[in-house]
N, C-alpha and C positions, 0 to 999 in steps of 0.2 A: 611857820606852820604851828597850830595849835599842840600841844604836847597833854601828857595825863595829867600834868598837874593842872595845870589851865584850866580840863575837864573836871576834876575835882572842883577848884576855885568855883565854876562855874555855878556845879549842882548843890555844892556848900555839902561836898561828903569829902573824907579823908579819902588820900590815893590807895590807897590797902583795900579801902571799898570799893572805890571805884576799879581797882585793877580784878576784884575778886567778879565784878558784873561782867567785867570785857572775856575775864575767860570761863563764864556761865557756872561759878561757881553755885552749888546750889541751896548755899548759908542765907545769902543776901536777901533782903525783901524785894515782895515787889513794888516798893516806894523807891528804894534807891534804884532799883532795875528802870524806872520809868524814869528819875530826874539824869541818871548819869545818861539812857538813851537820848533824853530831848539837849542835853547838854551837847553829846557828840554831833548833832545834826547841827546845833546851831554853830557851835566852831569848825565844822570840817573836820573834824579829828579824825584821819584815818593811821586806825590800830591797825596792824600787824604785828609779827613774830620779830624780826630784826628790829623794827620801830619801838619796841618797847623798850630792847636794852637801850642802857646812856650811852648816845650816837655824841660820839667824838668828831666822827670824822667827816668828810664825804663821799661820792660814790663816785665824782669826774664822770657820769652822766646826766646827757641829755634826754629830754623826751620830743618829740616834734609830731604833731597828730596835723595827718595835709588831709584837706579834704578829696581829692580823688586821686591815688597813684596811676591809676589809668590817662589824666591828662599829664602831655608833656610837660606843659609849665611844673606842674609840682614837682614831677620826676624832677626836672633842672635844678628846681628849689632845694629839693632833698639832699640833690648831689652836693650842692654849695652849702648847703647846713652841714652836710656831713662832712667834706674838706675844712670849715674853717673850723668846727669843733675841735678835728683832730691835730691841727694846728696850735687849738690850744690846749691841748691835752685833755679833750672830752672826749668821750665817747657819744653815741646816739642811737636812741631806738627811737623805731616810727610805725607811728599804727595808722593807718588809712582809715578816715572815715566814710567811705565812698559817700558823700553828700548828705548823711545819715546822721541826724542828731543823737537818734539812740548810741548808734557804734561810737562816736564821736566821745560820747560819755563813758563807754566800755574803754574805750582806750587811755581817756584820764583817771579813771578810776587805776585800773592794772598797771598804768605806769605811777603811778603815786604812791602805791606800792611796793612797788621795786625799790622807792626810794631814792627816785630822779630827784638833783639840785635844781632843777630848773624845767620847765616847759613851755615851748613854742606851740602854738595853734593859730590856723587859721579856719576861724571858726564857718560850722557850715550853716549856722544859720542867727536868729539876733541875740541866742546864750541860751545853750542848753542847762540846767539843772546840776549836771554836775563840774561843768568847765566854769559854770557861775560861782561856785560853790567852793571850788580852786581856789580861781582869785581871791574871793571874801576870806579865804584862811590867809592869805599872806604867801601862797605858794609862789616862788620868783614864777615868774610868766610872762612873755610877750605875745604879741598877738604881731602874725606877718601877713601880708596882702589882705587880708577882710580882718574888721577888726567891731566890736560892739561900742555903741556911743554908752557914755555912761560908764563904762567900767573902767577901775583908774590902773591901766595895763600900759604900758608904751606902747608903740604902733608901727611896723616897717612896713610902710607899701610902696607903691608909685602912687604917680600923680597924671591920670590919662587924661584928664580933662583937655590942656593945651595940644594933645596929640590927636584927642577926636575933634577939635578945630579944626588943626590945618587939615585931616582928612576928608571934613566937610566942603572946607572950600578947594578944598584937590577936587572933588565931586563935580561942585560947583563947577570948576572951571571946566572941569569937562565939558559940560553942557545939562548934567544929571539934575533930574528936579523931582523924582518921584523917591526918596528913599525911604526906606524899611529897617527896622532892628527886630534882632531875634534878642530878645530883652532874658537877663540872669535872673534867677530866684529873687524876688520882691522881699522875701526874708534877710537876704546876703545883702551887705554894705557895695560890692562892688557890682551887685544885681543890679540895685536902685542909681550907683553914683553912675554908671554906662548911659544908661535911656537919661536922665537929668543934663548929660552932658552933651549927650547928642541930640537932646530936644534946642538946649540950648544956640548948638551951633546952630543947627535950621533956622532960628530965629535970626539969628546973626543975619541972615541971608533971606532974611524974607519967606523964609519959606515954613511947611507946620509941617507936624506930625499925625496925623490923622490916627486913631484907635485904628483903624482897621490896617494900619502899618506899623503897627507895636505885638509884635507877636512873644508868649509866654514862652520860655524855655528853662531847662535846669542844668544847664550846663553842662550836660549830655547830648551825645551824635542824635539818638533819636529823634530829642527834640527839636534840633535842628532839620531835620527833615520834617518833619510831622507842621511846622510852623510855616517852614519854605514851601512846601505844601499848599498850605489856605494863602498864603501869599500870590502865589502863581496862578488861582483859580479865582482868584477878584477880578471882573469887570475892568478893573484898570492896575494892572500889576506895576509892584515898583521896578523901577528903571537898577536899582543896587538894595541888596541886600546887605547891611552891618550885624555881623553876626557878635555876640559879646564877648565870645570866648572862642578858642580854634577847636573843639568836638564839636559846636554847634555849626561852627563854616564848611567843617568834613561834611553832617549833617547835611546840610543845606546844600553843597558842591553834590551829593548823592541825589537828592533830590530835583536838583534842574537837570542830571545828566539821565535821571530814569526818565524824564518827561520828551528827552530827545532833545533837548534845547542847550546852548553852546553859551559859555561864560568868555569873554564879556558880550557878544555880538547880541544874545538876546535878554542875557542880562546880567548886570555886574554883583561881584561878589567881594566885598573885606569884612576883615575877623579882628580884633581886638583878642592880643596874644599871638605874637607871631613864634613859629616853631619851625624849625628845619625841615621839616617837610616841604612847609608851604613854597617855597621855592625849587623844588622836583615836582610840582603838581604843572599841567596843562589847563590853565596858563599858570605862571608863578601867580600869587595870593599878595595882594595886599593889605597890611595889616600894621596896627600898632605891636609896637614893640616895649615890652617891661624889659628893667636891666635887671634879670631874674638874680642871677648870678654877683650881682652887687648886694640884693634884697637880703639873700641868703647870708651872706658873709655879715650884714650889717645888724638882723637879727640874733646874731650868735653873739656878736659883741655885747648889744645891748644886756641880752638874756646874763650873758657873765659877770656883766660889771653889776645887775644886781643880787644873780649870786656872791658875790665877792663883797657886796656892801658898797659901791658905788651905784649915783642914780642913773640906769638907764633910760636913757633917750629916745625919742622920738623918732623917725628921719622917714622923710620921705622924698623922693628918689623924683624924676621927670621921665615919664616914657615919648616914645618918638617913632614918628609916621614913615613907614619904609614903604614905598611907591615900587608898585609890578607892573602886573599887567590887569590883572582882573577886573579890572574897571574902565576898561576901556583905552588905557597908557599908551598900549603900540610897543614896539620895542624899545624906543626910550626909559620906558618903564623899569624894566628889569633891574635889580640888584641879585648877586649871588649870596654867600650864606649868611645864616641868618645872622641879622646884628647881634642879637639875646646873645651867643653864641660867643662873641668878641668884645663884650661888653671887660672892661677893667676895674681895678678895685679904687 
């Protein structure tokens, strides 16, 4: 991260000047007041009170900003961010973006102040302003499950693509030909890779995606009803619903059951994101499964080793199709709890 001197270097004034503008002294002009301000925007320099003295040491925290603490996945995320930290003698704060690019930025700002070693995000949308503005200073950072193309951060996700396969042709074998997806934020990386992958499988199989089986969501329950919704009221409804995330399958599971209608008999229902619930629902939920609990532990390593001055890595993980009932299975179907759950390191 950029330091006062750097901002000096930058604006081409002495640190005595530039430290007299950061705490408004009121000698300075306003020539150096304007170079040393353009200075600190273009490094990221963020001043504070402990940040000024000469930082010896570090603080053994983390910062981890999840896009919604309201869905389980993250909650799972958070827990496994927060056991492997403190395994390795971190600590962890976490600010919840609720899908909100502004909050997203409130949270990197206030934690970058504190004076976090490091920061995890998974970013809630293609880089907000100040989570941009992070990385361009040098701030250690990883990005976990959504990550921005372009920006030079490591990346801990899965890999759902080979998992909405074999759930296509599980579909398929069924007999199912009309499918639907309640599709993620078009701004989110794992908004746009969900529908690419499931368009693909169709292909695979002959079969298309039609616009009027691509329904908007944001990965929110509402939307998941509000989409399953216009779905049910077409002329020719789909046979299954793929919802992209598990609040949009709740969602959606609300919405066929206000309509009077019965999953899977009048029509079938999987989420991408399996969670322990889904298996105490009527009927059990089938869904892909991320190895949440790997993700997290694998994110913490990376985030350390480039606090520590090793390169962290990449890694992305394979998710995998857990067959229920919701789609027609029968009792065959059924598995008990959830894989996420028993996942290993």
């Amino acid at each position: 991260m950029a330091g006062i001197k750097d901002v000096a270097a930058e604006a081409g004034l002495s640190v005595a000047t530039v430290s007299r503008v950061l705490n408004g002294h009121p000698s300075v002009s306003e020539d150096a007041r304007r170079r040393v301000t353009a200075a600190v925007e273009r490094l990221g320099y963020r001043p504070n009170a402990v940040a000024r003295s000469l930082r010896t040491d570090q603080t053994r925290t983390l910062g981890l900003v999840i896009s919604d603490v309201m869905n389980p996945y993250f909650t799972e995320l958070a827990r496994s961010v927060e056991e492997e930290a403190r395994a390795l003698g971190y600590s962890v704060i976490i600010g919840n973006a609720d899908e909100r690019p502004d909050l997203q930025d409130h949270h990197v700002t206030t934690l970058l102040d504190r004076r976090i070693d490091g920061l995890l995000v998974s970013p809630t949308d293609g880089g907000s302003p100040g989570m941009l503005g992070a990385a361009r200073a040098g701030t250690p950072m990883v990005f976990v499950d959504r990550w921005i193309p372009g920006v030079d951060v490591p990346v801990v996700r899965s890999d759902g693509r080979a998992a909405v396969r074999d759930l296509v042709a599980h579909l398929h074998a069924l007999g199912r030909r009309r499918l639907a997806i309640i599709a993620g934020p078009a701004a989110t990386t794992t908004g746009r890779e969900r529908v690419d992958a499931f368009r693909e499988a169709l292909a695979a199989h002959g079969l298309e995606l039609p616009d009027a089986y691509i329904g908007q969501g944001d990965f929110q329950a509402g939307s998941g009803r509000r989409v399953t919704e216009g779905f049910l009221d077409l002329p020719e409804p789909p046979e299954v619903v793929f919802a992209a995330d598990n609040l949009m399958a709740l969602g959606a599971l609300d919405a066929i059951r206000a309509r009077g209608l019965r999953v899977p008999d009048d029509i079938g229902l999987a989420a991408f994101d399996d969670i322990p619930w889904f298996v105490h629902t009527d009927p059990p939920v089938t869904a892909v499964a991320q190895p949440v609990r790997d993700l997290g532990r694998a994110a913490v390593r990376a985030l350390v080793d480039r606090i520590e001055g090793r390169p962290g890595e990449s890694v992305t993980l394979p998710a995998r199709l857990v067959v229920r009932r919701s789609c027609g299975e029968g009792d065959a179907g059924i598995e008990s709890p959830s894989p996420v759950r028993r996942s290993t390191p």
